[in-house]
N, C-alpha and C positions, 0 to 999 in steps of 0.2 A: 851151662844150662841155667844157673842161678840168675844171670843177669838175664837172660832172653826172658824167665819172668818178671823180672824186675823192670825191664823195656815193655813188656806186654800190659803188666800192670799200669804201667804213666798213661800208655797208648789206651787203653777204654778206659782211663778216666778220663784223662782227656777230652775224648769222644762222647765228655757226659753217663757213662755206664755207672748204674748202681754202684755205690760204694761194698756195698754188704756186696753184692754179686762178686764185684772185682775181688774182695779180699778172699772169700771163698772159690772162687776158682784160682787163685794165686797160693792159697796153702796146700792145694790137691797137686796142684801142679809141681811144689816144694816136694812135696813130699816124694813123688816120683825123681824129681830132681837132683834128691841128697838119698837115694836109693832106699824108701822107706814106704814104698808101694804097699808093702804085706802088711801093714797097719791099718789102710785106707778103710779095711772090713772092721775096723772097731769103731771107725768114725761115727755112726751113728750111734753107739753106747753111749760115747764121749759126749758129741753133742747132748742128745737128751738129759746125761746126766751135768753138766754144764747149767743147764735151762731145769732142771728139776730142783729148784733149789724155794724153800717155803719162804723163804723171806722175798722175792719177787715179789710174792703175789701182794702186800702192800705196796709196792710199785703199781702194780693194775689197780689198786683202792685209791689211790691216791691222786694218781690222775684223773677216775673219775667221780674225786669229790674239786678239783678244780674245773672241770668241766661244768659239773653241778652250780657251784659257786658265779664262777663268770658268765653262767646264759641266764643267771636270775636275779641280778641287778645288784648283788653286794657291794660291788667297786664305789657305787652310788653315795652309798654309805658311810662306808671306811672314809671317803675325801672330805663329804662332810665333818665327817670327827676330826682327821686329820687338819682339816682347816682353820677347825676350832680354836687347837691347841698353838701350832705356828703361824696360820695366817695372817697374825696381824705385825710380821716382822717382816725385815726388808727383805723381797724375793720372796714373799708367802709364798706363791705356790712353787716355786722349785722346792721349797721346804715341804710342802704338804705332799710333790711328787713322790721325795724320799720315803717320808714317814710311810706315806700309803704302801709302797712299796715293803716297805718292813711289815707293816701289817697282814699285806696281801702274802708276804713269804710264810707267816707260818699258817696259809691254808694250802695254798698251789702245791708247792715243791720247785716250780718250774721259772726258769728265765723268762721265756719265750711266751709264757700264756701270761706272765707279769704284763712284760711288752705289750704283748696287743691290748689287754685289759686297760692299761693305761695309757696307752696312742688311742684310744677310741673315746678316750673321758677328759684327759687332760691336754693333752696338747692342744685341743682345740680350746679348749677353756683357759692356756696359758699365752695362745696367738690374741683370743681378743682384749686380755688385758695387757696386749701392750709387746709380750718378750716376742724373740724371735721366734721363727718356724723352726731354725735350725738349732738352737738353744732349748727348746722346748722339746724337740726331738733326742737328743744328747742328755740332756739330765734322764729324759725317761730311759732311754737305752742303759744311759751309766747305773742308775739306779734298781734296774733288772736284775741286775749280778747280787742284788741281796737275795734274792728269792733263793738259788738252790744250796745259799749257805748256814741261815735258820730255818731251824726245822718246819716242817717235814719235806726232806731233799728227796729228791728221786735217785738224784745223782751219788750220793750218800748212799742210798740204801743199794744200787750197782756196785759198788767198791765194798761194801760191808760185803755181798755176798761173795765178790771174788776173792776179798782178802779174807775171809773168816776172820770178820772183828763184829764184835757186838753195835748191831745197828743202834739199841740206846746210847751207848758210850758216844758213838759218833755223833748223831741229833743234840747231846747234852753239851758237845767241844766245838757244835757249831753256833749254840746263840753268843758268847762272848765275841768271839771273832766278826758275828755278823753284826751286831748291835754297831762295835768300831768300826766296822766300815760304811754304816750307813751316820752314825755322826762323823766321821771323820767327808763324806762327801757333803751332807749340809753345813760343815762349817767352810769347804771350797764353794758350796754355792752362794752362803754369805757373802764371803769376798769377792766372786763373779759378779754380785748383785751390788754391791758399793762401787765395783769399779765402774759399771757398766751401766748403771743408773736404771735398775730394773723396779718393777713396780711391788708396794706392798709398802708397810711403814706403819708408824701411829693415823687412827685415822679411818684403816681399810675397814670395809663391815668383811665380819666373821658368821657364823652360824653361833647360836648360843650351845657352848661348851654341855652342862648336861641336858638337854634336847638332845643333840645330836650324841650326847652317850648313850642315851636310852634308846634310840632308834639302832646304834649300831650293835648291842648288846651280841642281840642273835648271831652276829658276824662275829663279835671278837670273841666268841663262844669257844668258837672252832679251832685257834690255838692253844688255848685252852686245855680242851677235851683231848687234843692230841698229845702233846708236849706232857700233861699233868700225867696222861695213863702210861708214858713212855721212859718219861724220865726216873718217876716216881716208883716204874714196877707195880704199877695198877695193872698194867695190858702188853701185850708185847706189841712190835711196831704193825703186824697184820693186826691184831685186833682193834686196836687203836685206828689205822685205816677203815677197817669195817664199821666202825663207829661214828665216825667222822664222814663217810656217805651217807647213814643216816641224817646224822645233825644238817650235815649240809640240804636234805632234803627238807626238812623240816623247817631252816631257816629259810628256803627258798620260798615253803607255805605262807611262813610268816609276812615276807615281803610281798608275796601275790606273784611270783613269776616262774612258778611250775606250772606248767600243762602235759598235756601227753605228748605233743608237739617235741617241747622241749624237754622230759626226759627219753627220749625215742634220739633225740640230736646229742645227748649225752651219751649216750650208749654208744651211737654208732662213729663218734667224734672217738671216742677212747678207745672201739675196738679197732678202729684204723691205727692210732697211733702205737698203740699193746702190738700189734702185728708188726707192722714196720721196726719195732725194738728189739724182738723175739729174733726178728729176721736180722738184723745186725748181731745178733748176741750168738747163734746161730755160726755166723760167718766168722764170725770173732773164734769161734771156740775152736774150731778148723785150724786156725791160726795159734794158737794154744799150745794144740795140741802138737801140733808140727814142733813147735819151739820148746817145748819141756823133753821131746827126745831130743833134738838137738842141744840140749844144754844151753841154751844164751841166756834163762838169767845168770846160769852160774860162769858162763864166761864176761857175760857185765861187770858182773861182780868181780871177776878175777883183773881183769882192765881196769877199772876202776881202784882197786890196788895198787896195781902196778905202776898208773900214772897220777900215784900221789894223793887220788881224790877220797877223803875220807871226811865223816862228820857233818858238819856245816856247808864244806866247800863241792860235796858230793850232791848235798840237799839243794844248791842253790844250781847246780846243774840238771839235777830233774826239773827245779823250778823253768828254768829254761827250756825243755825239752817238752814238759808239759802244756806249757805256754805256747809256743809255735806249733805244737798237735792242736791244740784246741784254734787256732787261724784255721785249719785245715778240715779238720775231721771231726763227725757226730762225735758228741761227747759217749755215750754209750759205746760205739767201734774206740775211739779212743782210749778210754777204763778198758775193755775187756783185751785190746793189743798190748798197751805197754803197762798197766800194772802188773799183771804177770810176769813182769820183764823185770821191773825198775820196782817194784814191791818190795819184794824180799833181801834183794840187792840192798835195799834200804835201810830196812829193819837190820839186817845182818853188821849194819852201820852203825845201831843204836838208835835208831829213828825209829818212835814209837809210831805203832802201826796208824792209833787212833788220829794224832799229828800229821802221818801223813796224808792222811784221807782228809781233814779241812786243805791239806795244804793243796793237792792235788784238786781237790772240789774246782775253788778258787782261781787257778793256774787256767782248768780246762773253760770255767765259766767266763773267765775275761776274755776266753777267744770267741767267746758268742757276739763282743762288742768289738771287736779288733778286725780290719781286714785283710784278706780278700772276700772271704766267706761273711763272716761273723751275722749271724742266724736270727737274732735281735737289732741289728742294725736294718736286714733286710724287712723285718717285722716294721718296724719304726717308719722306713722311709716309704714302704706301702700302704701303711697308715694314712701315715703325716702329708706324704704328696710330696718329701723333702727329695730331692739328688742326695742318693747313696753314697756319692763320694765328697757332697759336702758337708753331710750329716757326719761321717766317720772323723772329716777336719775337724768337726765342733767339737764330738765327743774325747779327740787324744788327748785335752787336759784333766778330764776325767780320767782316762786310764792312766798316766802315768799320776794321780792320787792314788787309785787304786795296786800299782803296783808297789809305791811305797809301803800301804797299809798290808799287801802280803808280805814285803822283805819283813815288818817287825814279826809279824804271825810268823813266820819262819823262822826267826832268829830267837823268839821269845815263845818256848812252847806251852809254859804254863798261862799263856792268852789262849788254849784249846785243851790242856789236860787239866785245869782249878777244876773245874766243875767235876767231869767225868769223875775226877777222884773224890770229891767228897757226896758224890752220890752212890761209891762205889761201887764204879764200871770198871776201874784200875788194879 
């Protein structure tokens, strides 16, 4: 019976069928499978209480103060600043892609509205000076992956709620880790740019350094405003989101590109996606639920003993399993399937919870740029006008940087636990 779901399940994905759909009629079907029908009547307790959880609800703030942000011209902004500061070294703007990118992570939270925000500004602004189409598409893509690992993650605050770990602790153990990965990729595009003889140098005109601070104030406000009331225990992470749809309103006045128009298109941009999450989370919980009676974290955990794998050598096998989930599957179905699984198994290891949540962030975010799927790639080459499968060629030297910069974050946790603990989250 198990496998006929497990055949059924291949078979309407396959077929294109909703993921969320598939996994939830694939746990109902478990359930009857492994003789556990008379439970099926708690399932919506379960659910609901799964999905009633307060800290979500900065998840729905969040996304619609990126919303907010990207339909009212801030990216404009930020590149200018950013230009100011690196542009005049070799590969300016692959440099200024990144930076923006780090800028724009702690308002978004998100990969994916990184991507488009910067496929619609830069790319095009990095084809006419000169780089490739597919080079220009690749660093943007590569550079996406900063977004949901400084604050404020989406993705983070999904795993704080499954794992009951303090969503500041986690926000505070993502800006080290994020910071290195976005210098550790501008010093690979340095080298990309010597080898390959990319433009930029002594020479290029910049935007004047403060000008283009004072114009962008209003924008770098908003990390600001979150991160300071988050970290600091000014606000919890919902208030601090509620705050930050404000600010983001307000900065949008200041630049002139709110209308009714455009907050009426923020609204209904975020109630789509709020829904479509809900509905995986949902499906997800189905799935949960079936597997906390069946025991499989505690039989993971039990195999994982058994064949030796403890500490390090356990953590760098989630890594992997993380890793190949996120090629495949929403990151939100993915957090809500196998952290419940592979979580506690973890911590049971000695793996601090808050650790493993950048490490897991990171694992699931690089399969946004990785293919078959990869969700930022697909953003980039509809942009860009790039071939999806030549854009993916450009960007593999990017990811295997980026997989080095996870092995140290894996193997060195005090690059994710320094802060937390001396703001003591620990």
């Amino acid at each position: 019976m198990f496998w006929i779901v497990i055949i059924l399940s291949v078979l309407f994905l396959t077929a294109g069928a909703a993921l969320a759909y598939v996994v939830g009629a694939a746990a109902v079907l478990t359930f009857i499978a492994s003789d556990n029908a008379r439970y099926l009547a708690v399932l919506p307790q379960r659910i609901f209480s799964q999905l009633d959880i307060f800290a979500l609800m900065a998840m729905v703030l969040f996304i619609m103060t990126g919303e907010v942000m990207n339909r009212t011209g801030v990216t404009r902004y930020l590149i200018n600043f950013s230009m100011s500061i690196v542009g005049r070294f070799k590969g300016g703007l692959g440099h200024v892609n990144i930076l923006t990118s780090i800028f724009f992570a702690g308002i978004s939270g998100s990969a994916v509205a990184d991507a488009a925000a910067l496929s619609n500004t830069l790319v095009p602004a990095m084809r006419e000076q000169g780089y490739t189409n597919q080079y220009a598409g690749a660093v943007t893509a590569a550079s996406s992956v900063i977004g949901p690992i400084i604050p404020p993650s989406i993705i983070l605050i999904f795993y704080g709620a499954w794992m009951q770990v303090s969503i500041g602790g986690l926000f505070a153990a993502g800006i080290f880790p994020g910071f290195l990965l976005g210098a550790v990729l501008m010093l690979a595009n340095a080298v990309f740019a010597h080898r390959h003889g990319h433009p930029g140098g002594r020479g290029t005109p910049v935007p004047a350094f403060w000008s283009s601070l004072l114009k962008s104030v209003p924008a770098l406000m908003l990390p600001t405003i979150i991160l300071g009331g988050i970290v600091f225990g000014i606000a919890t992470p919902t208030e601090a989101a509620g705050v930050a749809v404000a600010a983001a309103l307000l900065a949008g006045f200041f630049y002139g590109g709110v209308s009714p128009k455009v907050i009426w298109q923020c609204f209904e941009r975020s109630a789509i996606l709020v829904g479509s999450i809900f509905m995986i989370l949902a499906a997800a919980a189905c799935a949960a639920y079936i597997g906390s009676l069946e025991q499989w974290p505690q039989r993971i955990a039990e195999l994982a003993i058994e064949t030796g794998l403890t500490g390090t050598s356990f953590l760098l096998l989630i890594n992997l399993i993380f890793l190949i989930a996120g090629m495949f599957m929403d990151i939100p179905m993915a957090l809500a399937l196998l952290v419940p699984l592979f979580g506690p198994a973890a911590v049971a290891q000695g793996v601090h919870p808050i650790h493993l949540g950048i490490i897991l962030c990171l694992n699931l975010t690089m399969g946004l740029i990785t293919p078959p799927l990869g969700g930022c790639l697909i953003v980039v080459s509809a942009i860009s006008g790039e071939n999806y499968w030549t854009l993916a060629k450009a960007t593999l030297p990017f990811i295997l940087v980026e997989i080095v910069v996870l092995l140290v974050i894996t193997l060195v946790p005090p690059l994710s636990l320094y802060l937390p603990r001396i703001l003591g989250f620990l």
